[in-house]
N, C-alpha and C positions, 0 to 999 in steps of 0.2 A: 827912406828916399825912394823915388821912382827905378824902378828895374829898367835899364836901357838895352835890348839886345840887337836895335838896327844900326844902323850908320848914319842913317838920316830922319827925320821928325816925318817924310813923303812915304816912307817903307818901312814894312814890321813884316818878319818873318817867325811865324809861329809853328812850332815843331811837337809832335807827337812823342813821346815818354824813349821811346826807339828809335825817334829820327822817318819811321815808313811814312807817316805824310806831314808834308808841309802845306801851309797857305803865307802867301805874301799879300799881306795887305796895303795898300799902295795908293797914290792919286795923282790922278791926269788931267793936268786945267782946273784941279780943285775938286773934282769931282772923287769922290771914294770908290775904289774896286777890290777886289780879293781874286786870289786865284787858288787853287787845290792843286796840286802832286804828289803823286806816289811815285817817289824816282824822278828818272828822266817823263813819268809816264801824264798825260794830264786826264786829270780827275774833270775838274771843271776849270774852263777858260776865264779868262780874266771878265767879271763881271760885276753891276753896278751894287752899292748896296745905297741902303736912305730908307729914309719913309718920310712924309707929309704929314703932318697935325698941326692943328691948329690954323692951317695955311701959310704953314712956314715948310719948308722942305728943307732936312738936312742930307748931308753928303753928297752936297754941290757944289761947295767954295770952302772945304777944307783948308785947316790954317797951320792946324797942329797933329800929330795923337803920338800920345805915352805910353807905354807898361804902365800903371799904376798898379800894380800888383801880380805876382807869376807864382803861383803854388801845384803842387802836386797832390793830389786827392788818388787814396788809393783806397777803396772800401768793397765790405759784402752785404751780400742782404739777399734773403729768400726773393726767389721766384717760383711762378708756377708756371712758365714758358720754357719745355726743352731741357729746362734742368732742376735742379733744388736749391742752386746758389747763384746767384749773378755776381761776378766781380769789377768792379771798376778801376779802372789805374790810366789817369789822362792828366795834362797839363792846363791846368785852367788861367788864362789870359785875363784881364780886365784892363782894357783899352779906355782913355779918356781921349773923347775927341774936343779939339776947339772951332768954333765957325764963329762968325760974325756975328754977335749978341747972345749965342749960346753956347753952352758946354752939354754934351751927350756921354754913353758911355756904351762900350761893346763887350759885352761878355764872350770870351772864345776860349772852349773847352775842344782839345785836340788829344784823341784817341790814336792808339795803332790801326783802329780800323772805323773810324769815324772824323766827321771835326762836327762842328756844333756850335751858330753863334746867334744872340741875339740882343735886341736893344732896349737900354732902360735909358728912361727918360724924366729926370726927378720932377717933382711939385706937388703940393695940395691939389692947382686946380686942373680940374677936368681938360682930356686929352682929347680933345677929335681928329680919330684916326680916317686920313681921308685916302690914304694910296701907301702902296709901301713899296720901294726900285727894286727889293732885293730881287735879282735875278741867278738863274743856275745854266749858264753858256756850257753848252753841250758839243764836240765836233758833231757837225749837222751827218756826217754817215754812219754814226754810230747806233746802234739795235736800240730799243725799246721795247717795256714792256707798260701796255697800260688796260684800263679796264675800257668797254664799252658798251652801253645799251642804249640804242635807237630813240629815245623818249624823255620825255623831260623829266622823267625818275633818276638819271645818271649821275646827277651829282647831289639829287635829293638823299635818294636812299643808298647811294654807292652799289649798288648791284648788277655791276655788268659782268661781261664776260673779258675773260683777261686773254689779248693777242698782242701780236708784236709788229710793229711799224721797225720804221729809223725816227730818228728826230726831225730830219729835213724834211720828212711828211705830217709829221704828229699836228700841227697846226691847220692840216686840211685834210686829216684822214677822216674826221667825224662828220657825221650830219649836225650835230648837235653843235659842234663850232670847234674855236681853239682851245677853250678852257679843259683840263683836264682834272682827275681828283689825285689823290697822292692813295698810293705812295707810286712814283715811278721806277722800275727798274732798267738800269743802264747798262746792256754790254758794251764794255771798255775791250779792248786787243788784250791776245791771249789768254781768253776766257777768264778775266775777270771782271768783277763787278762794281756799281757802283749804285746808292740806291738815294733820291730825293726825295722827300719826309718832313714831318715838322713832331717836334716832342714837346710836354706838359703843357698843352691847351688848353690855359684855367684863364677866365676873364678876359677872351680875348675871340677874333672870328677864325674860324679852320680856314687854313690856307688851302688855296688851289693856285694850279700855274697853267699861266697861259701861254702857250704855245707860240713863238715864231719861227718863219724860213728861215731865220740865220740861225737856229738851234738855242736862242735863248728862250727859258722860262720864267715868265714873272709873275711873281706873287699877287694873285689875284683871290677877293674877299666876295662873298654871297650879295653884300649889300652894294657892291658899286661903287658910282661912285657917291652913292649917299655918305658911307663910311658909319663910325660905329662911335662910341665914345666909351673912352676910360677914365674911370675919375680918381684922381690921386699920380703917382708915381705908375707909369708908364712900364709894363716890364711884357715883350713880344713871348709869344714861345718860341720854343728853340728852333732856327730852319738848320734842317739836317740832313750830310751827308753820309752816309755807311757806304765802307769801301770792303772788299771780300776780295782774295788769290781766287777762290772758285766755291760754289755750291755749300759745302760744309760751313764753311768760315762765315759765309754770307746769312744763312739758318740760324748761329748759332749767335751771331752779333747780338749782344746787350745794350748799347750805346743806346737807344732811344728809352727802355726802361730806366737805362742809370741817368738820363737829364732829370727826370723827375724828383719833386721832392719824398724824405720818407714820410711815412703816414705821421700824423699828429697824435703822438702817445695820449693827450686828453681824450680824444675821439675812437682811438682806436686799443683803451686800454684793456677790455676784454676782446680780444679776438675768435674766442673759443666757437663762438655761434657759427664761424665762417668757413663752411666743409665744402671742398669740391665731391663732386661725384653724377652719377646719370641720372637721369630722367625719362619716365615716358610721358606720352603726350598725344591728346586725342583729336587734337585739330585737325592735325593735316589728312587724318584718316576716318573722318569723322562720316556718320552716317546719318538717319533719322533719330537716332536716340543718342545724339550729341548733346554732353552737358546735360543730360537726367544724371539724378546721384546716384543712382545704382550702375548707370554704365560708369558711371568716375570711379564708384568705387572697384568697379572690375580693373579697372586699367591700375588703381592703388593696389590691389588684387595678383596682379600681373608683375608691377614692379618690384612688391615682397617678393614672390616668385623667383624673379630672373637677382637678384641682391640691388638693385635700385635702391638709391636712395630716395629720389625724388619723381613728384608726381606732378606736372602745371598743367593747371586751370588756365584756358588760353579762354580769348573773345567767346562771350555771351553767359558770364556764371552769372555775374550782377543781374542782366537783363531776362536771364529764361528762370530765375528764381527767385519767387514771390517774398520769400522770409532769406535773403540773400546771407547775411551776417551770421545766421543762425542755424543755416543749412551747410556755410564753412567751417561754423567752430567744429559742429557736429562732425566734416567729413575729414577736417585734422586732426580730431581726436581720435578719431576710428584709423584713420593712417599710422598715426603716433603708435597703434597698440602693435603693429605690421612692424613699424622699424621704418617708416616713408613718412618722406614732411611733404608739405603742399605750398608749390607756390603758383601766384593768381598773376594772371594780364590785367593790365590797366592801361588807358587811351592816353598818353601823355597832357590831351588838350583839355583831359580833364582834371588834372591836379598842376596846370601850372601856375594856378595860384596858391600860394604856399598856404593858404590859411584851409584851402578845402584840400590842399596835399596832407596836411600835416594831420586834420580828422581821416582821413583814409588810411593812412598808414598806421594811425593808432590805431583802427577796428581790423587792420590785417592783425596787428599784434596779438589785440585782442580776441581774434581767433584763431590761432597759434599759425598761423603762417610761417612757413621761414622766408619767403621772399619775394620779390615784384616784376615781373616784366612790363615793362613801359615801352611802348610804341606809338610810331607817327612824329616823331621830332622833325625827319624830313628836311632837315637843314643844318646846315655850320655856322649859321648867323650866332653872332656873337647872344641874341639872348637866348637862344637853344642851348648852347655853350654851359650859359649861367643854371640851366637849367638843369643841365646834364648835375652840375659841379654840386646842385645846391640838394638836390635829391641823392645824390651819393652821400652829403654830410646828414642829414637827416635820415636815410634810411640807418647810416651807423649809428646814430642816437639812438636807434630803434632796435639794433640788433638783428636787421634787415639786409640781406643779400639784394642783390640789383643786377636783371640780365636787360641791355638797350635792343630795340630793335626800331628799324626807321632811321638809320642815323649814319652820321660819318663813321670810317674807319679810327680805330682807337691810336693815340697816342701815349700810349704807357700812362694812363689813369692809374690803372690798378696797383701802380708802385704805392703809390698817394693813398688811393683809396681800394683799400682791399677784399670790400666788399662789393666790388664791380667784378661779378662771376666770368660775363660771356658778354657779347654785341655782337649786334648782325654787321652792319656796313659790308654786306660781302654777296655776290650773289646764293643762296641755296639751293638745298631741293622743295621749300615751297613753291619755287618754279615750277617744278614736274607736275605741277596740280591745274596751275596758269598755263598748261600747252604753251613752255617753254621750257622744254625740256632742257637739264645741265650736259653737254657734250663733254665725253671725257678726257679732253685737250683742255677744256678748263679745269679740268679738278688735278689734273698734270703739271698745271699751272701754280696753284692756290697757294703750296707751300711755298715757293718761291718767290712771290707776289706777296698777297693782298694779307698772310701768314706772318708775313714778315715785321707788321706792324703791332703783332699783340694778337689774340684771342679771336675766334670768331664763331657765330652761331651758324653754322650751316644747318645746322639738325641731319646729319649724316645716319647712313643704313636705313634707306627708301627701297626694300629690296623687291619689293611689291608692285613698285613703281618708279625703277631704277632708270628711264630712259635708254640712252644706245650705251651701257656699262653692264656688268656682267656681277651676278650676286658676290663672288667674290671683291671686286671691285670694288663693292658696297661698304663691305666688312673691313677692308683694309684702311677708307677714309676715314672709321673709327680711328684708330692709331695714327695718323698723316698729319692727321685734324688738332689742333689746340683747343680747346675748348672747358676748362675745371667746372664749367656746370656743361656739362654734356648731353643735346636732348637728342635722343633720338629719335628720327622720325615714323617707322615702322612699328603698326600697332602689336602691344607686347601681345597679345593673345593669339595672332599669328604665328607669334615666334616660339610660342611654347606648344600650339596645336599641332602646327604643321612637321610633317616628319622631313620636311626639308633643310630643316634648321638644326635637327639635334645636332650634326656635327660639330656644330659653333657654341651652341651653348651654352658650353664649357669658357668656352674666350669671353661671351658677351659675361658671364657672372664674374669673371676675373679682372674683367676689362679697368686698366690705370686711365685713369682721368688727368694726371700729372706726372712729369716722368722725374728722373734725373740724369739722366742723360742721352744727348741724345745724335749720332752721327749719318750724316746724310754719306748714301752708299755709291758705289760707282755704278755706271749707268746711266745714272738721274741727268735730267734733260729738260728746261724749262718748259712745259708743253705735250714732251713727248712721254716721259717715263720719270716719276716720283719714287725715288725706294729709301724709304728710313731703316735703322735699327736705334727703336729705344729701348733704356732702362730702368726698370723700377725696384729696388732692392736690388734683390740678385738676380731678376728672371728677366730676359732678353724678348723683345719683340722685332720683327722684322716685317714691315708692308711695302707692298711694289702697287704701284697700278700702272697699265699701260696705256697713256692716251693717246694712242694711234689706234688708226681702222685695221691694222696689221699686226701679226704675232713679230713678238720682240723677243729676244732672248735676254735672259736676265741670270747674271754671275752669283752664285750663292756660296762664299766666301769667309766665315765669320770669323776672322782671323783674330776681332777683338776679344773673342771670349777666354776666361781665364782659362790657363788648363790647370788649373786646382781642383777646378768643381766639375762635377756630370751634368747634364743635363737632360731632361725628359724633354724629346722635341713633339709640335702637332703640327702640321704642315697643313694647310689648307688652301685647295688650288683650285681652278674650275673644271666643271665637267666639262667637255667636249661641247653640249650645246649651249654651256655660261648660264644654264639654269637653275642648278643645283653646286652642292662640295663636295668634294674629293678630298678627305680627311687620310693622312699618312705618319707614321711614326717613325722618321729615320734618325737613326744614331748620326749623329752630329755632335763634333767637337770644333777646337778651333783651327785644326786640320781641315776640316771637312774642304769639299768643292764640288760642286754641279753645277751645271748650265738649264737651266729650266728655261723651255719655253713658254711664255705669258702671251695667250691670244688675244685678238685682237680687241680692245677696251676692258682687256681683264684684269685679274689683280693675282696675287701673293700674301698669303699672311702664315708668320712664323711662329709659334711660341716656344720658347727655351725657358724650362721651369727648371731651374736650380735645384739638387737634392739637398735634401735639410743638411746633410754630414759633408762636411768639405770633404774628408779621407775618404767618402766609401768610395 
C-alpha cells in the first residue's frame, strides 16, 4: 500500500535519513512548489516545479500526489574524487502525481547534505520537451558564486572565470545576459553553503539557469524554445541541491556522484585497461618541430624520465603525418618499451558519425593507443549529450580511456562510465597561451567551484608561463586539482634540464593522481586562499595557494596525522622573488605549528612521507 506521511494529498514533507534537511512539497491554486530547509534555515524558497512536453504542461492544476514508495538506500562504491570510497545513505521518495488526463511521477532522494529530484514521465511514444518551471528561489542578498567570460564561449565551452555577485544582481551582472552555467555556489548565513547543479545527464539537454530580480532560477536548455525530444519513457536528470556547514563538508559531498547509475557489469567487465596517472603534453609548448616523431618521442623520452605514465598527441598527428596510422603504432610501441602509453586528440565533428567513429577507434586500438581526446563539442544540446554518452559506451568496448575537452562541466559520468578519465568544462592554463592569462583568485576559486562537480582538465604546472602566480603556486595546483588522467602542461625537458626544478622532482615522480582522503584546512576562503591536505596510503600532502595580490598568513597545523608513524617532511615554499624553491626538511609531527607567511599569489606544498616501520 502507498506510504502516507503528510496530512493532506496538497503537502509532502520529505526528510533526510537525520532529519538536517527537509523539503515540503506543496501546491497553491494547483500549481506544484517545493521548498528546502536546513532547520529553521532556508536552503531554497518555495518554488515552481513542471515541465511542458508535448504541449501539455504539468504542475499547474494539481489534483493529487502520493508516497507510492519510501526506502532507504545506503551503499559504497569506489571513487576517484578526494577519496577511495564514496558512501551513500539518503531516503528515496517516489511521489505519483495526478492532473487532469495525466498521471506523472517525482523521484526525491534526500541526503544529509543534499536533496535531489527529478521527473519520469511514462510512454512508448516520443516526448517533446519544450520548457521545464523547475525553478531554485534564492533570498535575492544572498552571495554567489558563478563563472564568467565576456564572449559567446561562456556557456559553449564553460571556461570562464569564477567571481562572486549576490543573486539580486546575477540576472544583470553579465554582458552575455541572465542565463548562467551550473554549477552555482550559494553563501547561505553563517558561512554555510548551498550548491545548484543537475546529476546523471544521459539522454537529455544540460541545464542552465536563468537568472531573475527576484532571486529565482530557471531551468533553461541550449535549444530554446525549439526543445529537444525524447523517445520512450521520459526520465530528467537529477536538479540538484548540495548543502555543506562550511568548506570541508562542501569539498567532500558525494551526493551528485551517488545520483548516478553504477557502470554496466557487461560493458565494463574488465576494468584493468583503466589507469589514472600524468601526462606530458607538447601542445601547449609547442615550437617549430611540433609533432615531428622524434620530438614526440623526446617528450615520451621525458615522461619515462620524470615516472609518467602517459604521453598525448594533441592537434595535428593525423594532419602533419603522411603514413599517420603507421607512424602511431610505431611511436606506441617504442612508448610501451619506456613504460608510457599514448593517447591521441581527435575533433569530435569528426567522428560523430558512429560509423566513421567506430573505424577510428578501431585503428586507435590497433595502434596500441590507450586513449582519446575529443574536442569541440561546444554545447549541452541534448545531441552533444548523446554524443558525449555514446563515445563513452564505445570507447569501453574498445578498452579505450576518454579525456572531453570543448564541453560542459561534468555531472558524475564517471560513476557510469569509468572510463571518462578527465574534461575540460573549466577555464585553464591554455589561456595563458590566448593572453588571457589565469589570475590567481580564480584558481583560489576552482576547488570550491567548478571542482565541485567532478574532475577537471586544467592541465596544471605552466611554470614557464605561470601568469601573475608564483612557481610554487604552480606546483601546488598539481594537488588542489582533481584530475586521474593528469596532463601537465609544462614541457617535461624543461623540467628535468633546468636546475630550477630539481627541488620538486622528487614530488613531480611521486606525485598521487587520486587520493583517499582528503580535508580542506582552515584558512581556505573562496577566492582568496585554497589549503588542502590529502592522503594517499600513508603519505600526507599539504597545498596552499594564495590568491590575493597580498602575503597571507597560512597556519600549519597537522593535527590529523597519526602519531604512530614518523614522518619525512619536504617543504616547498617560494623564494622571495616567486621565481624559483625553497626546499626545507623540518621535523614535523602532529604537534607541529608554524605560522608561514605565503606571498602574494604564492603557494605552499607539503610532503609527509611515512617511514616504512610504524615503531621506528
Amino acid at each position: 500500500m502507498p506510504v502516507q506521511i503528510a496530512q493532506a494529498t496538497d503537502t509532502l514533507l520529505l526528510q533526510s535519513p537525520h532529519k538536517t534537511l527537509c523539503t515540503k512539497l506543496f501546491t497553491a491554486h494547483g500549481a506544484l512548489l517545493y521548498q528546502l530547509q536546513a532547520g529553521k534555515q532556508w536552503v531554497i524558497m518555495p518554488s515552481r516545479m513542471g515541465i511542458r512536453v508535448n504541449n501539455k504542461t504539468t504542475g499547474v492544476h494539481v489534483q493529487q500526489m502520493t508516497i507510492s514508495k519510501r526506502e532507504i538506500i545506503r551503499e559504497t562504491h569506489p571513487t576517484r574524487l578526494n577519496a577511495a570510497v564514496a558512501k551513500q545513505e539518503c531516503i528515496a521518495y517516489t511521489i505519483a502525481i495526478k492532473e487532469p488526463g495525466t498521471t506523472y511521477t517525482i523521484e526525491c532522494r534526500m541526503f544529509d547534505n543534499g536533496c535531489a529530484f527529478r521527473y519520469i514521465i511514462d510512454g512508448t511514444a516520443d516526448k517533446h520537451v519544450q520548457e521545464e518551471l523547475t525553478a531554485f528561489t534564492v533570498p535575492a542578498s544572498y552571495g554567489v558564486w558563478y563563472f564568467e567570460r565576456n564572449n559567446s564561449w561562456k556557456l559553449q565551452s564553460y571556461a570562464g572565470l569564477w567571481q562572486r555577485s549576490t543573486i539580486s544582481q546575477l540576472s544583470t551582472v553579465s554582458a552575455q545576459g541572465p542565463i548562467q552555467g551550473k554549477p552555482l555556489v550559494i553563501e547561505l548565513p553563517q558561512k554555510k553553503y548551498a550548491v545548484i547543479t543537475e546529476a546523471a545527464l544521459y539522454s537529455y539537454s544540460g541545464m542552465r539557469l536563468k537568472a531573475s530580480a527576484n532571486g529565482s532560477l530557471q531551468v533553461n536548455f541550449t535549444e530554446g524554445d525549439t526543445g529537444f525530444v525524447v523517445k520512450g519513457t521520459l526520465v530528467t536528470p537529477w536538479r540538484t541541491i548540495l548543502y555543506a556547514d562550511n568548506l570541508n563538508a562542501m569539498v567532500n559531498n558525494q551526493v551528485i556522484e551517488n545520483l548516478n547509475p553504477q557502470p554496466d557489469s557487461r560493458l565494463f567487465t574488465d576494468i584493468t585497461y583503466i589507469k589514472p596517472g600524468k601526462s606530458v603534453w607538447s601542445w601547449i609548448t609547442r615550437d617549430e618541430h611540433y609533432m615531428e616523431p622524434a620530438e614526440e618521442m623526446r617528450f615520451i623520452d621525458a615522461a619515462a624520465a620524470l615516472g609518467f605514465e602517459y604521453s598525448l598527441l594533441d592537434e595535428g598527428w593525423e594532419t602533419k603525418w603522411p603514413h599517420k596510422w603507421e607512424q602511431l603504432k610505431m611511436l606506441c610501441s617504442d612508448a610501451a618499451k619506456k613504460g608510457v602509453r599514448i593517447w591521441v586528440w581527435k575533433n569530435s565533428k569528426e567522428i560523430r558519425d558512429t560509423a566513421q567513429r567506430d573505424v577510428f577507434l578501431d585503428s586507435v586500438v590497433m595502434a596500441g593507443a590507450a586513449g582519446i581526446k575529443t574536442d569541440f563539442m561546444n554545447s549541452e544540446a541534448q545531441t552533444l549529450i548523446a554524443f558525449e554518452e555514446g563515445l563513452l559506451k564505445a570507447t569501453a568496448a574498445r578498452k579505450l580511456m576518454v579525456n572531453f575537452h570543448g564541453c560542459q562541466a561534468p555531472t558524475g559520468e564517471s560513476k557510469t562510465y569509468p572510463n571518462e578519465m578527465t574534461r575540460e568544462g573549466i577555464r585553464g592554463m591554455e589561456l595563458n597561451i590566448m593572453k588571457e592569462p589565469i589570475p590567481a583568485w580564480h584558481n583560489a576559486a576552482l576547488p570550491f567551484t567548478r571542482f565541485l562537480c567532478g574532475h577537471g582538465d586544467y592541465t596544471p604546472g605552466f611554470f614557464s608561463n605561470r601568469g601573475h602566480t608564483t612557481n610554487t603556486h604552480q606546483l601546488a595546483l598539481l594537488y588542489l586539482f582533481n584530475s586521474p588522467f593528469q596532463c601537465i602542461a609544462e614541457n617535461p625537458a624543461t623540467l628535468l634540464d633546468n636546475d630550477i626544478y630539481k627541488p620538486i622532482l622528487p614530488l613531480l615522480k611521486t606525485l598521487p593522481v587520486t587520493w583517499d582522503e582528503t580535508i580542506v584546512l582552515p584558512g581556505s576562503d573562496i577566492g582568496r586562499m585554497a589549503a588542502f591536505a590529502r592522503r594517499k596510503g600513508r603519505d600526507w600532502y599539504i597545498a596552499v595557494i594564495n590568491g590575493t595580490d597580498s602575503a597571507s598568513t597560512f597556519t600549519l597545523q597537522p593535527s590529523f596525522l597519526s602519531k604512530k608513524i614518523k614522518y619525512t617532511a619536504t617543504l616547498i615554499t617560494d623564494t622571495p622573488d616567486g621565481n624559483a624553491f625553497a626546499s626545507t626538511s623540518p621535523e614535523i609531527n602532529a604537534k607541529y605549528y608554524r605560522k608561514i607567511m605565503i606571498p602574494a599569489t604564492g603557494g605552499l606544498v607539503l610532503r609527509l612521507a611515512a617511514h616504512n616501520n610504524e615503531n621506528d
